[in-house]
C-alpha positions in Angstrom: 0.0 0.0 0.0 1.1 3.8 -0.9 0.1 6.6 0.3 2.6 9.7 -0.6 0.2 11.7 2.2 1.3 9.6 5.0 3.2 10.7 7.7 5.0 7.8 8.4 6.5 4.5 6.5 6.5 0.6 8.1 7.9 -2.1 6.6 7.7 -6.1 7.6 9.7 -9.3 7.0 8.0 -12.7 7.3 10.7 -15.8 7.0 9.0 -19.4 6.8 11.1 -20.5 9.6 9.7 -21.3 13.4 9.9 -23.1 16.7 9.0 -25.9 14.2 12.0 -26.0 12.3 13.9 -26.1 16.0 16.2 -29.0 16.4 14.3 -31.2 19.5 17.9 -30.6 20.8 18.1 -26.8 20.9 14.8 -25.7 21.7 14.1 -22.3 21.1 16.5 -21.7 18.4 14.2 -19.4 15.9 13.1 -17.2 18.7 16.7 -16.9 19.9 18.1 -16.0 16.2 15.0 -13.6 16.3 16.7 -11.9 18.7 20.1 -12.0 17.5 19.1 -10.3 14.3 18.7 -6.9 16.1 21.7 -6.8 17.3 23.2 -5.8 14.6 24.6 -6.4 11.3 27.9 -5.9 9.4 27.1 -2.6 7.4 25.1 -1.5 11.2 27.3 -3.2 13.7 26.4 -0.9 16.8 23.7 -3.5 19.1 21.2 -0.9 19.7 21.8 1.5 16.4 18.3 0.2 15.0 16.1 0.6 17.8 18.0 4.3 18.4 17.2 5.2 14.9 14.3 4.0 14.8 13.0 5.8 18.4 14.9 9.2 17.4 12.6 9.4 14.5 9.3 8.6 15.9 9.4 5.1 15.4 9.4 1.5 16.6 10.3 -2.2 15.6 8.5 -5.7 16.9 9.1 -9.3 16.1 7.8 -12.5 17.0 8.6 -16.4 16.1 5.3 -18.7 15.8 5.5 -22.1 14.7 5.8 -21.5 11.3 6.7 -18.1 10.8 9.0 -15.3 12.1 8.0 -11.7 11.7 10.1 -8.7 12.0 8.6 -5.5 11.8 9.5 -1.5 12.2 7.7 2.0 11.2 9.1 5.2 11.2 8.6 8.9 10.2 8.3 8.6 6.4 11.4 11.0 5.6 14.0 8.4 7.4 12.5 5.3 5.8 15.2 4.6 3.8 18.1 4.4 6.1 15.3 2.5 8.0 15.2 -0.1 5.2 18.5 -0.1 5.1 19.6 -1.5 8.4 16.5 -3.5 8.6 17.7 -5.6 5.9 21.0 -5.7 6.8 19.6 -7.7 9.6 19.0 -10.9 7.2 22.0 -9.9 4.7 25.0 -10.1 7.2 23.8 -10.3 10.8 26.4 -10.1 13.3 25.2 -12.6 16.0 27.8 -11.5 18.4 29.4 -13.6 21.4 28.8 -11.0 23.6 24.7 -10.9 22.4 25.1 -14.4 22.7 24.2 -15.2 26.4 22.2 -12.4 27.0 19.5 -13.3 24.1 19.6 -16.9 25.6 18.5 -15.5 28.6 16.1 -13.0 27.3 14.1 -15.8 25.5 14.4 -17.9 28.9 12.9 -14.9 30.7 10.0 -14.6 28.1 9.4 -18.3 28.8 9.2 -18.2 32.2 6.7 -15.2 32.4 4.4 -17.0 30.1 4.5 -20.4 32.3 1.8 -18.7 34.5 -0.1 -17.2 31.9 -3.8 -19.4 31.2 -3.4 -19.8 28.0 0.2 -21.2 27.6 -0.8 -23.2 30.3 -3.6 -24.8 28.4 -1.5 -24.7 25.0 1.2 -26.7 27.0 -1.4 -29.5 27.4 -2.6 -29.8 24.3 1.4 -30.0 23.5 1.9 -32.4 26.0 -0.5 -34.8 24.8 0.2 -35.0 20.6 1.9 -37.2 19.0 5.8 -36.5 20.5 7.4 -37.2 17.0 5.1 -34.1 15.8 6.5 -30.5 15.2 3.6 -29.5 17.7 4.6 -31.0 20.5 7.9 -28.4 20.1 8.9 -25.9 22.6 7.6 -22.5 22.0 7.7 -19.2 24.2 
């Protein structure tokens, strides 16, 4: 969709990859390279040079990893779109994944896992989980 009359410009990358893709031996892998990705990127090595841009020019950036899919998403004040697009992309043209990102996004997606272990509806989604087929991708860990 255009519209030369809006203000602002938003932009979103969907990758067929998810907790289903996970190896059953490193469990939460898609949601942690999720992470990783906005940490930086070889053209954009600075870790938080994205979400600085993007906040200094009225804008914001989101992601999520499902079973199938992960989404990355951003908007911004139309006049910096481009240099917006630019590190955005750099994200899946030569991400960094840094050692010292490493740990800490490991225990970021450990932290979002253990918030949602009280939440009702992950509760009820963990049963359903634990009672499929254990050879099927549902059964996977998600966050």
């Amino acid at each position: 969709v255009e519209d030369k009359e809006s203000k602002t410009t938003a932009a979103a990358c969907a990758i067929h990859v998810g907790a289903a893709a996970d190896p059953r031996n490193m469990s939460g892998l898609a949601h942690f390279c999720e992470h990783m990705c906005f940490l930086g990127s070889e053209k954009y090595p600075g870790e938080n040079e994205y979400k600085r841009y993007l906040s200094s020019h009225g804008g914001r950036s989101n992601a999520s990893t499902s079973l199938h899919l992960t989404t990355y998403k951003f908007d911004v004040l139309a006049a910096h779109a481009e240099k917006a697009i630019d590190i955005f992309s750099n994200f899946f043209i030569a991400p960094l994944f840094t050692l010292s990102g490493t740990s800490r996004e490991v225990q970021a997606v450990d932290s979002e896992n253990s918030k949602n272990l009280t939440a009702d509806s992950r509760r009820r989604l963990q049963v359903i989980k634990d009672i499929v087929d254990p050879k099927h991708y549902y059964s996977k860990f998600t966050t």
